[in-house]
C-alpha positions in Angstrom: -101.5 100.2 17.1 -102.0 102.5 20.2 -100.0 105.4 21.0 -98.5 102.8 24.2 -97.7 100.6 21.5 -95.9 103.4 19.2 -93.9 104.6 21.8 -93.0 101.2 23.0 -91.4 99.9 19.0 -89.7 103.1 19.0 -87.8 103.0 22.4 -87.0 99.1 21.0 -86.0 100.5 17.7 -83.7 103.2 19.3 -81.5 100.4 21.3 -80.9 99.4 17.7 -79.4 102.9 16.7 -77.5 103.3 20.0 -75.2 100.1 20.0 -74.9 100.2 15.9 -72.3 103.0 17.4 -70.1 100.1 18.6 -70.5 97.8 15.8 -69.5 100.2 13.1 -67.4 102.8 14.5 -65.8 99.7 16.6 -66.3 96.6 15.7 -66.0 96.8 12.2 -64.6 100.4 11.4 -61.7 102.1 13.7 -61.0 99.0 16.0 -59.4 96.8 13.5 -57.3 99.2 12.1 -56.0 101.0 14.8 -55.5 97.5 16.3 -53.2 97.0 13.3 -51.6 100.2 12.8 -51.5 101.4 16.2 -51.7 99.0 19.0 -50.0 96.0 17.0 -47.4 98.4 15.2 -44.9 96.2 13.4 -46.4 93.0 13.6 -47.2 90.8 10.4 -50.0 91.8 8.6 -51.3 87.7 9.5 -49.9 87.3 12.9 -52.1 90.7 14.1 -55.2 89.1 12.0 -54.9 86.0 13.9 -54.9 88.5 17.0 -57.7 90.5 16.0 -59.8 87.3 15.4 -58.3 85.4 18.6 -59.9 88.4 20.8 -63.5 88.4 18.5 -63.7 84.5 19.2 -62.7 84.6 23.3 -65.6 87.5 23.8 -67.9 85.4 21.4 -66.9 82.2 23.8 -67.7 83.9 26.5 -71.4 85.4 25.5 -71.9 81.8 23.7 -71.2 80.0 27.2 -73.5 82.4 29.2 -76.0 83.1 27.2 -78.9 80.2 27.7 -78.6 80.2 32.1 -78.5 84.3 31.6 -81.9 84.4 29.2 -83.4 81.2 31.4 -82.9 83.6 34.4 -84.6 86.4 33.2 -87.2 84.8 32.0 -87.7 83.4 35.4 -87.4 86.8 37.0 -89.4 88.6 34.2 -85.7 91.0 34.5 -85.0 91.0 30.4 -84.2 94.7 30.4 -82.7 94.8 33.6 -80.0 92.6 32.0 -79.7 94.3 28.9 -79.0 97.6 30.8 -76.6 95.8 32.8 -74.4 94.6 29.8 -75.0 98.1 28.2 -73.7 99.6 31.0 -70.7 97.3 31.0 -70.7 97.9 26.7 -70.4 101.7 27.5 -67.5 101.5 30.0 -65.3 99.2 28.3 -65.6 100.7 24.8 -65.2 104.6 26.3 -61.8 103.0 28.4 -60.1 102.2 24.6 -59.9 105.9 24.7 -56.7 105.8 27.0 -55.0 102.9 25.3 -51.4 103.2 25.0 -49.4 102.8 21.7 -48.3 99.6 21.2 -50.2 97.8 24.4 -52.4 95.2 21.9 -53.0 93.3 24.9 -55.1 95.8 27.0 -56.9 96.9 23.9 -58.1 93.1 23.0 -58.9 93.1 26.5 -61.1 96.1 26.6 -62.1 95.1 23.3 -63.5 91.4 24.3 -65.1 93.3 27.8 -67.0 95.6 25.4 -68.1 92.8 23.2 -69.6 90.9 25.4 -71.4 94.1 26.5 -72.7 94.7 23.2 -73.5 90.9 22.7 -74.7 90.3 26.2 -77.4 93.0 25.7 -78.7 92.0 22.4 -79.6 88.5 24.0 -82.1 90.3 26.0 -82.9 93.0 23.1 -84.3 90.3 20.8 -86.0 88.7 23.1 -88.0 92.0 24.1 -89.0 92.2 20.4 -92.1 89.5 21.4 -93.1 91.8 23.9 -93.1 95.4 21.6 -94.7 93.3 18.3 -97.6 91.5 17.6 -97.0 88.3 16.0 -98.2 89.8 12.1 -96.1 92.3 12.5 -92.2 90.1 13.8 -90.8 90.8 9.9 -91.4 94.5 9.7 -90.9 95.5 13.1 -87.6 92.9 13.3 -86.4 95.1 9.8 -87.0 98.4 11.2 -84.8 97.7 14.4 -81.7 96.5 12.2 -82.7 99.9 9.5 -82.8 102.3 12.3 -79.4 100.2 13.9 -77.7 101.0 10.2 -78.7 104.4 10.1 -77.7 105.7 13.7 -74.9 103.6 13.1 -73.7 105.3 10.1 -74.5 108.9 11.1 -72.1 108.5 14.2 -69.2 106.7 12.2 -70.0 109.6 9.1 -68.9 112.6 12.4 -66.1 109.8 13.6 -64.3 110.1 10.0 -65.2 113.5 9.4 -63.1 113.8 12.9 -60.3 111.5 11.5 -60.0 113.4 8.3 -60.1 116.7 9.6 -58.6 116.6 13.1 -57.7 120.3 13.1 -61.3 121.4 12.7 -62.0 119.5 16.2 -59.1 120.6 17.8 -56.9 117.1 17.4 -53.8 117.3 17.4 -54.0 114.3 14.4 -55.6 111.6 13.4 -54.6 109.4 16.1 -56.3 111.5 18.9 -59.5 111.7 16.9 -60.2 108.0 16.7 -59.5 107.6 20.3 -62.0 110.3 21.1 -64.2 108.9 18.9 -64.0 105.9 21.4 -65.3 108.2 23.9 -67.8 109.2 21.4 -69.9 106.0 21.4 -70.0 105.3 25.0 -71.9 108.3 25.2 -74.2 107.8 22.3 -74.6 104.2 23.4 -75.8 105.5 27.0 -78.1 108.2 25.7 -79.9 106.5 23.2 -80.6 103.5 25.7 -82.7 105.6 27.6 -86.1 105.3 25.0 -85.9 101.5 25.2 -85.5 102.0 29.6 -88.3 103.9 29.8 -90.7 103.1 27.2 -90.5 99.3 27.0 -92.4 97.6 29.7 -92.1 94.2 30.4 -95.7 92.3 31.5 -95.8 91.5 34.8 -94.8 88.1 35.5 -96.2 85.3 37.3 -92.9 83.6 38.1 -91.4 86.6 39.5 -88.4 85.5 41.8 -85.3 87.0 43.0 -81.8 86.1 44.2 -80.7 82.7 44.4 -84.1 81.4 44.0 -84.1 83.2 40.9 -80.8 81.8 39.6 -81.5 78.0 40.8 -84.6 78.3 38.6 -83.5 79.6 35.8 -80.8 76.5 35.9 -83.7 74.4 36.1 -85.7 75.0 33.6 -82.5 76.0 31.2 -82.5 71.9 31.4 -86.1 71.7 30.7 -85.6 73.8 27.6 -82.4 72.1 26.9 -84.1 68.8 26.7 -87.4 70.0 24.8 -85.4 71.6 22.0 -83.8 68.3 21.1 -87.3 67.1 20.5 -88.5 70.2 18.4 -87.0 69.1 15.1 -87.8 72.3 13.6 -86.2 74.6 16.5 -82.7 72.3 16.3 -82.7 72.6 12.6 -83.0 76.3 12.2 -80.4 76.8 15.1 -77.8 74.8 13.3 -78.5 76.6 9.8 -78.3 79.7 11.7 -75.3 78.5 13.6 -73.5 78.0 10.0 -74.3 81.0 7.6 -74.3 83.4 10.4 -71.0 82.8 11.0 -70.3 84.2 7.5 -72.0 87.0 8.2 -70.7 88.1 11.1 -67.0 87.1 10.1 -67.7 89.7 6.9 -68.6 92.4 9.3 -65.7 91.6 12.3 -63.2 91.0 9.4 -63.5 93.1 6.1 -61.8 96.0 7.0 -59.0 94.1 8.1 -58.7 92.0 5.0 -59.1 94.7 2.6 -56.0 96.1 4.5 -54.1 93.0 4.1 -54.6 92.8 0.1 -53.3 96.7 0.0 -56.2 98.7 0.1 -55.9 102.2 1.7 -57.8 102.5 5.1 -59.8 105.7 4.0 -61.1 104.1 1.0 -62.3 100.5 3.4 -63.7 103.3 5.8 -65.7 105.1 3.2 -67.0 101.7 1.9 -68.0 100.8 5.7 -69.9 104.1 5.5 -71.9 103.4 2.4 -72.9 99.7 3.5 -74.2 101.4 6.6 -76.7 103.6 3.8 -77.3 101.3 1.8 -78.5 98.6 4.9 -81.2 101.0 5.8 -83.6 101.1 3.0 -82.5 97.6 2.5 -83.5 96.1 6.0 -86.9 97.7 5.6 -87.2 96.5 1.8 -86.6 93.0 3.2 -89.3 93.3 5.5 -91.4 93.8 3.0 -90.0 90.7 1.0 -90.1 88.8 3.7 -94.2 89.6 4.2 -94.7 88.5 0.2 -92.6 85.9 -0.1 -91.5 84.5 2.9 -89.2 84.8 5.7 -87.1 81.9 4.6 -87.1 82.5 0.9 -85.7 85.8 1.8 -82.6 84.3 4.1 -81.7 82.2 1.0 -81.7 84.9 -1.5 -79.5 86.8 1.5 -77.2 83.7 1.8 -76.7 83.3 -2.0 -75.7 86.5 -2.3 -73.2 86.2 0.7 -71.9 83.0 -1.0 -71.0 85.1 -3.9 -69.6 87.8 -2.0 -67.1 85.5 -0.3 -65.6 83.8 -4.1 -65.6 87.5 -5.5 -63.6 89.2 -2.9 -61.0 86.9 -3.1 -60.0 87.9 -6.6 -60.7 91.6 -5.9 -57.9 93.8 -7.2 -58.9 97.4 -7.8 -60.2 99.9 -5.6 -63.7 100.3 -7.2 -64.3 96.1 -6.8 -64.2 97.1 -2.6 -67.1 99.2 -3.1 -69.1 97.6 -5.1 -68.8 94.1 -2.3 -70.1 97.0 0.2 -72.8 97.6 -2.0 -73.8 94.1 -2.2 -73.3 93.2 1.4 -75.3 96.6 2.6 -78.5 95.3 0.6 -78.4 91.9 2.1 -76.3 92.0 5.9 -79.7 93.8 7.5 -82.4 91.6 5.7 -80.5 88.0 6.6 -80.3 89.8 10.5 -83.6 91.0 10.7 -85.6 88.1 9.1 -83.6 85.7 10.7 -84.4 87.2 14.2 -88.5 87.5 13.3 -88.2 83.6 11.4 -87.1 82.3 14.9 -89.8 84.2 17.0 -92.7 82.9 15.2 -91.3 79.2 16.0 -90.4 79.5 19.9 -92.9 79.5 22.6 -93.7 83.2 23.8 -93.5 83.0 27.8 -89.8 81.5 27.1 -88.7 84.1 24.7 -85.2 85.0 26.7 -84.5 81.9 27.3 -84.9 80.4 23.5 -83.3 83.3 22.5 -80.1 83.3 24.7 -79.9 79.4 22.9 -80.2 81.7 19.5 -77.6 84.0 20.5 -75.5 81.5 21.9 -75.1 79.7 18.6 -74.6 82.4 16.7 -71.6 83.9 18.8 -70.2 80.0 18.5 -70.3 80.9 15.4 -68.4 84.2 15.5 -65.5 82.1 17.2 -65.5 79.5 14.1 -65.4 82.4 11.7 -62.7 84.8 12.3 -60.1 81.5 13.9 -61.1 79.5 10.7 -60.3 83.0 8.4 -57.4 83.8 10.0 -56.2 80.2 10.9 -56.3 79.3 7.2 -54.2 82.9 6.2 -51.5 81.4 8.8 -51.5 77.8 7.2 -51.3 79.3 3.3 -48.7 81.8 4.7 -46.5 78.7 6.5 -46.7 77.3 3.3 -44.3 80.0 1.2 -47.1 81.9 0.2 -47.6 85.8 0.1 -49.4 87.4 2.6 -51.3 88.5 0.0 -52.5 85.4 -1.3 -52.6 83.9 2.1 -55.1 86.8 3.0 -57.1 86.1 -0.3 -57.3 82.5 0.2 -58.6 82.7 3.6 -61.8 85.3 2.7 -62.8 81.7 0.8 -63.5 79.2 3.6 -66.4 81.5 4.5 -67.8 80.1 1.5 -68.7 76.5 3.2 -70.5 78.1 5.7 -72.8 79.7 3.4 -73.7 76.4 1.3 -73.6 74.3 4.6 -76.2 76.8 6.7 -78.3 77.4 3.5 -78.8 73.7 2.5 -80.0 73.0 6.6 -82.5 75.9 6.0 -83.8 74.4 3.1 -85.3 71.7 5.2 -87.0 74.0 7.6 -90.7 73.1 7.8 -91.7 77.3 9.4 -95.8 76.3 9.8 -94.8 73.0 11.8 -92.6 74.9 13.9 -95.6 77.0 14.5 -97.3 74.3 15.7 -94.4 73.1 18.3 -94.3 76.0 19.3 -98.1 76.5 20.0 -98.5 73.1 21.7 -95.6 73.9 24.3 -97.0 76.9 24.9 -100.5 75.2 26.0 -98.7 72.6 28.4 
C-alpha cells in the first residue's frame, strides 16, 4: 500500500481510539456507577437498572430509527464524514456537559447520557462505512481488526489515567473521588475531539457522481432508502446476516452497557468491576488483531461462531459467579472475544453489500444492531424486575436476568449458520453492475 493509503487506515484507525474514550470510561466504566451511586442515590439496586437500561434503549431507538435515511443521504451527497463529524461533535458536547451534573438529578444525566449516545452511535454509522473507502477488499478482516485493537487500546489507556484520578484524587488536586470522575467526563470530550482530527484530515472520500445538496439531497436519499429497502428483501443472504447480527449482537452489546452494573448488583466492589473493565480493554487488543488473523485462515464466519459460543457461555457462568476472582476471569474471556465478533462482523458484512451504497447498507447494519441494544438491556433488566415482583432477592433477581442473554446467542448463532458468504458475494456484485 502507498504512503496515501498508510496515512489514510491510520486516521480511520485513530477514530477508533478516540470514541473507545466514551465507550469505556462512559458507557461501560464510570457512567453506570455513578448513575447508581450518585445520580440515583437511594434507589433500588433494580429500579435504577431498569433506568440505566431504559436510557441505553431510548438513545439506541433513536440511532436505530435514523440510521438507514441518515446513511441513504450521505451516500447520495458523498458527505459520510461530514456526518460523522457532525455526531462527533454532538458525542463531545453531551458527554463533556455530564461534568456539571448535579447529585441526585438522574434525569438530566440519562438525558445527556442518551444525547451522547447517539453521538457516539450516530458517528460509527458513517465510520464503518468509510472502512470500504480506506481498505481494499483482501484486506476488510485485518484492517476491520486493527480499528476495534487500536479502539481497545486508546480506550484503555484513557480509562487506566481516569481511575488512576479516582483512586488518587489528591495527587490531581480533587477534592475526592466524586470530582475526579466528573472531570474525567471532561476528559474524553477532549480526547474524543483531538483524536478525530487524523480521520478529518487524512480520510478522503472519492468524488462522487451523485453529489447533491439540500433538499434535493435529502429527497433522494429517501428515495433510494426505498430502493434499498426493497432490494434487501430480495438478497436472501444480506436479510439473513442482518437478523443473526440483529440477535447475538444484542448480547454483546448488553455485556458491555450492563456488566458493571450487574456485578454491582450481586455485591461486587466497584474498584474491583473497574479494574476488570481495564484488563478486558488489554486483553481486546492483541485479541482483535489475533482474530483478524483467524478470520483470514479460517473464515470470517467460523470465527463469529467460536465468538458467540464463547459469549453463550459467558452469559450461564456469570450467573453463578460468587467470588471476586470469577469477575475477572469473565473479563478475560469476554476481552479475547468482544473485539474479534465486532471487527469480523463489520468486514463479513462489507464483503456482501454493494460498494457505491456502503452508508446506506450500513446505516441498515447499524440500525439493527442498536434495535438490538434496546431488546438487551429492557429484556435484562425487565426480567430482574419480574423475578424481583416475584419475592425474590435482588440478588437472585440480578443473577437470573444476566441469563436471558443466553437466547440471543443460540438464536443469532443458529441464523449465521445458514449464511451462504460467496453467494452473498455474488448479490452483491450483480447489484453493483446494474
Amino acid at each position: 500500500m502507498g504512503q496515501l493509503n498508510r496515512k489514510a487506515i491510520a486516521g480511520w484507525s485513530l477514530y477508533d481510539w478516540a470514541n473507545s474514550a466514551f465507550a469505556t470510561t462512559v458507557m461501560a466504566g464510570f457512567f453506570p456507577i455513578f448513575f447508581k451511586q450518585y445520580w440515583s442515590a437511594g434507589a433500588d439496586a433494580t429500579v435504577s437498572t431498569a433506568r440505566l437500561g431504559l436510557a441505553n434503549s431510548i438513545g439506541g431507538v433513536l440511532v436505530a430509527a435514523c440510521a438507514p435515511l441518515l446513511g441513504a443521504i450521505a451516500d447520495r451527497g458523498s458527505s459520510r464524514k461530514r456526518f460523522l463529524i457532525f455526531f462527533a461533535f454532538m458525542g463531545v458536547v453531551m458527554t463533556s456537559s455530564l461534568t456539571f451534573v448535579a447529585h441526585g438529578n438522574w434525569q438530566l444525566a440519562a438525558f445527556l447520557f442518551v444525547c451522547a449516545t447517539i453521538g457516539f452511535s450516530g458517528s460509527n454509522i458513517f465510520y464503518d462505512a468509510l472502512l470500504t473507502v480506506v481498505s481494499p477488499e483482501k484486506k476488510l478482516d485485518q484492517i476491520s481488526a486493527l480499528g476495534f485493537a487500536v479502539g481497545y487500546l486508546g480506550g484503555g489507556v484513557l480509562f487506566s489515567f481516569n481511575v488512576w484520578m479516582t483512586l488518587r484524587p489528591e495527587t490531581f488536586g480533587f477534592a475526592d473521588a466524586v470530582a475526579a470522575v466528573k472531570f474525567s467526563f471532561l476528559t474524553v470530550g477532549i480526547w474524543w475531539a483531538v483524536f478525530s482530527l487524523p480521520l478529518i484530515i487524512f480520510v478522503k472520500e472519492p468524488d462522487g457522481a451523485r453529489e447533491q445538496a439540500g433538499f434535493a439531497m435529502l429527497r433522494a436519499g429517501a428515495r433510494q432508502l426505498g430502493s434499498t429497502f426493497r432490494e434487501i428483501r430480495h438478497l436472501k443472504t444480506i436479510a439473513l446476516f442482518l437478523a443473526a447480527y440483529w440477535l447475538y449482537i444484542d448480547g454483546v452489546d448488553t455485556i458491555v452497557r450492563m456488566a458493571v452494573d450487574y456485578g454491582m448488583s450481586i455485591g461486587f466492589e466497584p474498584n474491583d468491576l473497574i479494574l476488570a473493565l481495564l484488563m478486558t480493554q488489554f486483553v481486546g487488543f492483541p485479541s482483535a488483531i489475533a482474530f483478524g488473523q483467524i478470520g483470514r485462515k479460517i473464515g470470517a464466519k467460523r470465527a463469529i461462531l467460536i465468538a458467540i459460543g464463547v459469549y453463550l457461555i459467558i452469559s450461564i457462568w456469570g450467573a453463578f459467579m460468587k467470588e471476586r476472582h470469577e469477575f475477572f476471569i469473565m473479563a478475560g474471556a469476554i476481552g479475547l472475544v468482544q473485539g474479534g465478533v465486532q471487527a469480523l462482523s463489520r468486514s463479513f458484512y462489507a464483503r456482501i453489500i454493494p460498494a457505491d451504497k456502503a452508508a446506506e447498507y450500513f446505516g441498515f447494519y447499524n440500525m439493527l444492531g442498536k434495535f438490538a441494544a434496546v431488546i438487551g438491556p429492557v429484556l435484562m433488566g425487565g426480567t430482574g424486575l419480574l423475578v424481583r415482583s416475584l419475592g425474590y432477592s435482588s440478588d437472585t433477581a440480578s443473577r437470573v436476568s444476566i441469563t436471558s442473554l443466553a437466547l440471543l446467542f443460540i438464536a443469532g448463532g443458529t441464523l449465521l449458520l445458514f449464511v451462504d458468504e460467496e453467494k452473498g458475494r455474488r448479490e452483491a456484485a450483480y447489484l453493483t453492475s446494474k
